[in-house]
C-alpha positions in Angstrom: 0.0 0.0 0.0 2.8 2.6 1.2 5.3 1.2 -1.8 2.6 2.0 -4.5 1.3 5.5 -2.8 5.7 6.6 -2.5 6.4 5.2 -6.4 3.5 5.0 -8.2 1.9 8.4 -6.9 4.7 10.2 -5.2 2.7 11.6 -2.5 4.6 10.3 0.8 8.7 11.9 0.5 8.5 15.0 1.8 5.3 15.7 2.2 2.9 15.9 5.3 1.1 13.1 6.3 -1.8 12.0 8.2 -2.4 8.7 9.7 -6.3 8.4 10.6 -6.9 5.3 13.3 -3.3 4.5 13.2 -3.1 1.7 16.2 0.0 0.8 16.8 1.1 3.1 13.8 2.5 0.6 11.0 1.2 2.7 8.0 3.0 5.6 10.2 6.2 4.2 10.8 6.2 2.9 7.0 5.2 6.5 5.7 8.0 7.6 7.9 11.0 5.0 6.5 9.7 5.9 2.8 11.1 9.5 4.0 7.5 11.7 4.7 8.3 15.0 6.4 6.5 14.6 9.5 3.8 12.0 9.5 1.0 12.1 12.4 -1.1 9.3 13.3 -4.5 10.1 15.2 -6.2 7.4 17.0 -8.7 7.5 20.3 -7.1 4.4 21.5 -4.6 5.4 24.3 -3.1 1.7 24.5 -3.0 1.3 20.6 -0.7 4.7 20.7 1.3 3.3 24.0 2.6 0.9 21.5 2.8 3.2 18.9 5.1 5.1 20.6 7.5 2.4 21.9 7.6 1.4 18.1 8.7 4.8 16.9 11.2 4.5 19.9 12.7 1.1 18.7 13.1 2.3 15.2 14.6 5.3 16.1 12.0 7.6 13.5 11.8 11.5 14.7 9.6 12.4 11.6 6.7 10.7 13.2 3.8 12.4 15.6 0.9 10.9 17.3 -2.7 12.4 18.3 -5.0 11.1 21.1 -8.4 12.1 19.8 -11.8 11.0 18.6 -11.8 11.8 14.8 -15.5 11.8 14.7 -15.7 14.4 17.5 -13.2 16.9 15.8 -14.3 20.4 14.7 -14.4 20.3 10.8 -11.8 22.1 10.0 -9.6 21.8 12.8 -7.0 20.3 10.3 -8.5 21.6 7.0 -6.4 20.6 4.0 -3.1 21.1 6.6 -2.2 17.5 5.2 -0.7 17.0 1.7 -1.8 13.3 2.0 -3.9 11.2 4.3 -3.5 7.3 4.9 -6.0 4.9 6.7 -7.1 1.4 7.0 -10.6 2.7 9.1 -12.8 0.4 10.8 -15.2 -1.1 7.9 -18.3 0.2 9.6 -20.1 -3.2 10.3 -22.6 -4.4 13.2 -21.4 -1.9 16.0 -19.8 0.9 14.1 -21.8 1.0 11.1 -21.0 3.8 9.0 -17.4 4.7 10.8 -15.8 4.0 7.4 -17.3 6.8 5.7 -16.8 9.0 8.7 -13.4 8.9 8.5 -13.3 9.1 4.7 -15.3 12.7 5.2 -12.6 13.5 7.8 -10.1 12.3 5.8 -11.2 14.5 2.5 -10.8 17.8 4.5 -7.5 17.3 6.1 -6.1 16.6 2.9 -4.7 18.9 0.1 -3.8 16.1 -2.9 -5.3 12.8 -1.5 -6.2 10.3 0.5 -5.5 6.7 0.4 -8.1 3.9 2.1 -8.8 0.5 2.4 -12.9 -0.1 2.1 -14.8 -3.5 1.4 -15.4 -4.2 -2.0 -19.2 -4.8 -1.5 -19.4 -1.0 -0.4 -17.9 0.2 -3.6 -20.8 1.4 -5.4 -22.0 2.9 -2.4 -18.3 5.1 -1.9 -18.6 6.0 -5.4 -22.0 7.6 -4.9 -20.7 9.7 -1.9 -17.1 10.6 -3.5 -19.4 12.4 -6.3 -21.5 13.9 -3.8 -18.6 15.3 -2.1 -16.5 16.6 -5.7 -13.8 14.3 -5.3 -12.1 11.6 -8.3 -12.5 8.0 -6.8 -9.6 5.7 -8.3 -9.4 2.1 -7.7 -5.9 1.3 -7.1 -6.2 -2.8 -6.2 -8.8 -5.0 -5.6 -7.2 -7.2 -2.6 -8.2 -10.2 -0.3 -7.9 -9.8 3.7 -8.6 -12.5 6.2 -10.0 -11.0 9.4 -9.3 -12.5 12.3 -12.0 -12.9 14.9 -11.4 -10.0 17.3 -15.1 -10.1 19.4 -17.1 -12.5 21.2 -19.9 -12.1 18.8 -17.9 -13.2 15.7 -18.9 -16.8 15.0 -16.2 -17.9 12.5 -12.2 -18.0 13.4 -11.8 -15.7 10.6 -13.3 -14.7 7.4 -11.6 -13.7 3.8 -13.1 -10.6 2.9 -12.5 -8.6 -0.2 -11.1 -4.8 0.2 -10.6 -1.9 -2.4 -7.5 0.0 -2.4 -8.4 3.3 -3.4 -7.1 7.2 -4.1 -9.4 9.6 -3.7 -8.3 13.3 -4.9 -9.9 16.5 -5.4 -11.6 16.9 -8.5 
């Protein structure tokens, strides 16, 4: 995902970047190695970013930030189109956080001044199409890729389950 945003795109060296829901901040640190300015990951999770931050610590990265916040929460343009790109793998909005993805897509399209980069379920496509018109903005399907989720809650009935995931660019029209 970062290789193909840093060669094929050339919107991660030197440029500003924004990590939306970045756990323990792998797409951070990677944005970070492949030579970003300053990249800041946002996350509510306070433990997810305790482990971010020992990670930035073991690699030795000082172009890398972090943000304890609830994205959803945030005044509009708090961080209006201060980023020159944003990253995210959000949650998929399913069963408990239904719609979150395109929360974070809608936060994600103001921070950012070229693009932004997500991972959404293919079966939503049509449906992130619709809304990227609504909002103005070019919708690019960059991959079409498989991902098995592991079972993470007590509800979840099967180990895991293969789901299929779009890699997309979105940009300002």
């Amino acid at each position: 995902m970062l290789y193909t945003i840093h060669s094929t795109f050339d919107d991660i060296e030197g440029r500003l970047v924004a990590d939306l829901g970045c756990g323990c901040g792998v797409l951070s640190i990677g944005a970070a190695m492949l030579d970003a300015g300053l990249c800041i990951g946002f996350d509510i999770d306070d433990d997810a970013l305790d482990i971010f931050r020992r990670n930035v610590e073991e690699f030795e990265i000082s172009n890398v930030d972090m943000v304890q916040c609830d994205l959803c929460s945030l005044e509009p343009d708090a961080y209006g189109e201060k980023f020159d790109t944003v990253i995210m793998n959000p949650p998929f909005g399913t069963k408990h956080n239904q719609g979150m993805d395109m929360k974070f897509l809608k936060a994600a399209l103001t921070m950012a001044k070229t693009a932004v980069y997500s991972l959404h379920k293919t079966s939503t496509r049509e449906h992130i199409q619709k809304k990227a018109n609504d909002w103005g903005v070019k919708m690019e399907v960059i991959a079409e890729l498989r991902y098995d989720l592991p079972a993470s809650y007590k509800f979840h009935k099967k180990k895991s389950v293969d789901i299929q995931v779009d890699f997309l660019r979105f940009s300002k029209a």
